[in-house]
Each structure stands twice: as C-alpha cells, then as structure tokens.
N, C-alpha and C positions, 0 to 999 in steps of 0.2 A: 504494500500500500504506500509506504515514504517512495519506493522507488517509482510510482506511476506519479505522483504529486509532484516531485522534483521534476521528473520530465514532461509533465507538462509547466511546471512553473520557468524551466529551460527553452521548453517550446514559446511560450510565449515573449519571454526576454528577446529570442533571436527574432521571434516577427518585429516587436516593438521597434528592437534596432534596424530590424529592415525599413521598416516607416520611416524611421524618425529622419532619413535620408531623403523621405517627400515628403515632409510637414509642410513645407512651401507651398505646396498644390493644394493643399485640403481645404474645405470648406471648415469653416468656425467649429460646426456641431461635430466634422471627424476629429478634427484637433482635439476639442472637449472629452470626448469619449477617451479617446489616445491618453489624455493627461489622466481623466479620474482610472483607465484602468491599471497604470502610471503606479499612482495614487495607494490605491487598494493593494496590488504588491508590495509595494513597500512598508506599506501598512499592518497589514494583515497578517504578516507571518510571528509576530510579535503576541502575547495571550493579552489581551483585554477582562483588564480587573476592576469594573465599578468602583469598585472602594477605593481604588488608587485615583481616580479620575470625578472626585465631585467635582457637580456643577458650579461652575463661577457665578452664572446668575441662571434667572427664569427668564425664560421665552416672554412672559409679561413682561418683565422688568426690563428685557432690551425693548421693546415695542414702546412703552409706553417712556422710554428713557427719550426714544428718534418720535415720538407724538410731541410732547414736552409735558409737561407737570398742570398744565389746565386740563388735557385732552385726555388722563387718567386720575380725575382729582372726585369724579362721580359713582356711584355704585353700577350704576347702568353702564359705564363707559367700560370700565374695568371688568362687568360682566362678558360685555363683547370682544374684549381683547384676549377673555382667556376661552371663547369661542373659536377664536381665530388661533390661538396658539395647541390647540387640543391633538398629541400627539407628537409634538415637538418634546424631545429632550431636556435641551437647552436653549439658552438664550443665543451662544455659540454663532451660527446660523445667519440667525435675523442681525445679529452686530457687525460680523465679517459683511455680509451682502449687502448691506445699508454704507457701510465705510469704502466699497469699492462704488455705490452709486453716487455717492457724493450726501452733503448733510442734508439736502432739500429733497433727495428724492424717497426719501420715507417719512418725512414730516406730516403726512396728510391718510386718514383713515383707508382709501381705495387703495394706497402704496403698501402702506403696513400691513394691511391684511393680505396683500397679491405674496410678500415674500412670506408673512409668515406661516399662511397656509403652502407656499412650495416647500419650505424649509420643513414640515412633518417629515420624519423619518431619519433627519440628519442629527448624528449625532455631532454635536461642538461644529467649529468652523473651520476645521483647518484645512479637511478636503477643498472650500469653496476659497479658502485661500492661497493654496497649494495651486490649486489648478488657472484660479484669475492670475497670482503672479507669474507661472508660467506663460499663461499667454500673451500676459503685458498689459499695461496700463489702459490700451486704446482698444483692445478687444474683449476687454470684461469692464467699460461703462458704460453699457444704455442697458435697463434692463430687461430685455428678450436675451443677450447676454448672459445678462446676471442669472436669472430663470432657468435659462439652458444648462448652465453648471449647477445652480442648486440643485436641480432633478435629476441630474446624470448621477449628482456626488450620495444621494440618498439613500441610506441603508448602510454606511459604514458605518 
C-alpha cells in the first residue's frame, strides 16, 4: 500500500513538472487547479492535529471585523452573519480573500456573504494564500478570481 501511494504521489510530481514548463499557456482556472493540487501535496503528507491548530478567530469575527463595528452591532445582523458563515471552520478564509481583494471589497453585506459562503469547507487561509501569491498580485484581485481559488482550495 506505501508502495502504490509513493508512486502515485511520484507520478504526479513528474506531470506537475511536466506542466509547470507550460504555465505560460494556461488559462487562470488551469493554473489555479495546478497551484491548489500544488498545495495539497505539500500539505497533506504531514498528520493534521486539531488540537495543534486552534482557531485564531471565527468566521463571524472576520466578517463582521471587513463589515465594521455598526454593520454587526444588532442581534439580527449578527444572526445573518452566522447564516452566512454556517460551515466555515475559521475565520482563516474570509481574512486571507478579503486582504487579496482589497479593504473595500468586502465592506458591504452582498460581498461578505459571496466569500463567506465560498469559503465553507476551507479550512484557515493558507491554501487561498498559497495559491493567490503564486499567481501574483494581478491574477488573484477581482473577485471571480478570488472565488475561483476559494472553491478549488476547499476541503483541505
């Protein structure tokens, strides 16, 4: 069983580097996939321990940090945000993808809730930060972007 998982985990290094020789030609969404499966290699061989990895904050507490302090200061308001964040890990996520959109583009309810219902499933931000800096500054800020690497990075 170690012997079929290292050869495929071999098999797939040697495609990786076969690509990474045409990144130039790819469309955004292959590069993206390219980087989170990237990503998840590197990642993944490693044991993931909860306990070693509390949450820095809540999925509310990023959301309502890029809303500001009137826009979760109500019980109804703060009811909708944790509608919106249902599923989400951490706050992780929603902080990393709001700081590669810039400060304004999560300030406003239809933004906040667009990433933080993509960001369900993600755990922390590093996939979505991992993968925007690989691609560079001018291909991970508009966010269709942004979006596109949340949902690829999903489920680590």
């Amino acid at each position: 069983m170690k012997n079929i998982t290292v050869s495929i985990v071999l098999a797939l290094v040697l495609i990786s580097s076969s690509v990474h020789a045409k990144k130039d030609n790819l469309t955004h969404g292959q590069r993206v996939s390219i980087f989170v499966n990237e990503y998840f290699i590197q990642n993944n061989n490693a044991p993931f321990y909860e306990e070693c990895n509390p949450s820095k904050n809540g999925c509310v507490d990023a959301v309502c940090n890029h809303l500001g302090k009137y826009a979760c200061d109500e019980r109804n308001e703060v009811d909708e945000v944790m509608l919106w964040c249902r599923g989400n890990y951490d706050g992780g996520c929603v902080s990393e993808s709001c700081k590669f959109l810039g400060r304004y583009a999560c300030d406003e309810d239809p933004e906040a809730k667009e990433i933080a219902r993509a960001c369900v499933g993600n755990r922390g931000g590093e996939c979505v930060s991992s993968v925007c800096t690989r691609l560079g500054r001018y291909s991970c800020d508009e966010r269709n972007e942004v979006l596109e690497v949340i949902r690829k990075c999903a489920g680590n």
